[in-house]
N, C-alpha and C positions, 0 to 999 in steps of 0.2 A: 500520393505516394505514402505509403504505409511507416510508421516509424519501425526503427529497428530498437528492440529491447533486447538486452540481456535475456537468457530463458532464464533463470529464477524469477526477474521482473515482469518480462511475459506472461510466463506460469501462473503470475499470480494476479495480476492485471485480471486474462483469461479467468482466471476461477473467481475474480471481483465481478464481472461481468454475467456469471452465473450465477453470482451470491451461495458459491459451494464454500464452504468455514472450511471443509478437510483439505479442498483442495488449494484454500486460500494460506491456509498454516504451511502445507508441503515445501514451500521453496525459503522457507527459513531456518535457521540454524536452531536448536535444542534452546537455546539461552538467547536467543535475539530478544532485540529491543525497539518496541516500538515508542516515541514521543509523539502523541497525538495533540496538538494545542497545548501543549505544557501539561497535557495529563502521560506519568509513564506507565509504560508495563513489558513484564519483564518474562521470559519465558511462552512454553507453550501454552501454559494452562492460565498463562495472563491473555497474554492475544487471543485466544479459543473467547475467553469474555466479554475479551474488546470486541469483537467479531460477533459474534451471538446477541450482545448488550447494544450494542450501538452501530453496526455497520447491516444486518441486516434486517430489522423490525424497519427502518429510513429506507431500508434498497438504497443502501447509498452506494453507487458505483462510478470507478474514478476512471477516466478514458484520457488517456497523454495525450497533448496535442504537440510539445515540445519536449526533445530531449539533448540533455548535454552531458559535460564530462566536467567535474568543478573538484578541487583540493581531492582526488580521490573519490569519489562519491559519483553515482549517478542520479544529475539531477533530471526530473519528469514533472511537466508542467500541463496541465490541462483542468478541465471541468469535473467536478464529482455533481452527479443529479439523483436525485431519487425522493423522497415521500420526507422533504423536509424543510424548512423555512428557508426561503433566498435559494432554492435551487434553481438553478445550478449555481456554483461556488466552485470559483478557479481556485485550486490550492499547487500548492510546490512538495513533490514527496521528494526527500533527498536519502535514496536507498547509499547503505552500504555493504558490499560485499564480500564474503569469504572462501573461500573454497568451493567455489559456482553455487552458495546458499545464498541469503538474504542476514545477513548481522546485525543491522541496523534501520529502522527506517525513519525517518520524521516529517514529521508532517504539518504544513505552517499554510495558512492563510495568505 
């Protein structure tokens, strides 16, 4: 049975899976904020680096196997695998949402 995500989550899951940067940016807000292991970044033209720098040179792509609803937030639990040490690496994204965007996301180990 297939999870059911949010379409900004979907959205962006889907363009993770392609390793598309434009189409992985689309479902966040102008000023969202990503915490990736305690590294942050802040904006479009933050994420475009974080994205560029580190998510596709690894093909690092993250596939939910678990999803929930926690303090507001959705949380999405699964495997990231790609072109990098100890792959695959279960992590926990804990998106937060705005007005059907992406506001927030973090991402923890």
């Amino acid at each position: 049975m297939p999870i059911e995500l949010p379409k900004p989550i979907a959205d962006y899951v889907e363009a993770n899976a392609c390793l598309d940067v434009d189409g992985m940016l689309e479902p966040f807000t102008r000023d969202a904020v990503i915490l990736d292991n305690g590294k942050r970044f802040e904006g479009q033209a933050e994420l475009r680096q974080l994205f560029e720098n580190e998510v596709i040179p690894v093909r690092a792509i993250f596939t939910p196997a678990a999803v929930r609803q926690e303090n507001g937030q959705v949380v999405a639990e699964g495997p990231a695998h790609g072109d990098f040490k100890g792959s695959p690496i279960r992590f926990t994204y804990r998106f937060t949402l705005e007005h059907d965007a992406i506001r927030a996301l973090e991402i923890t180990l």
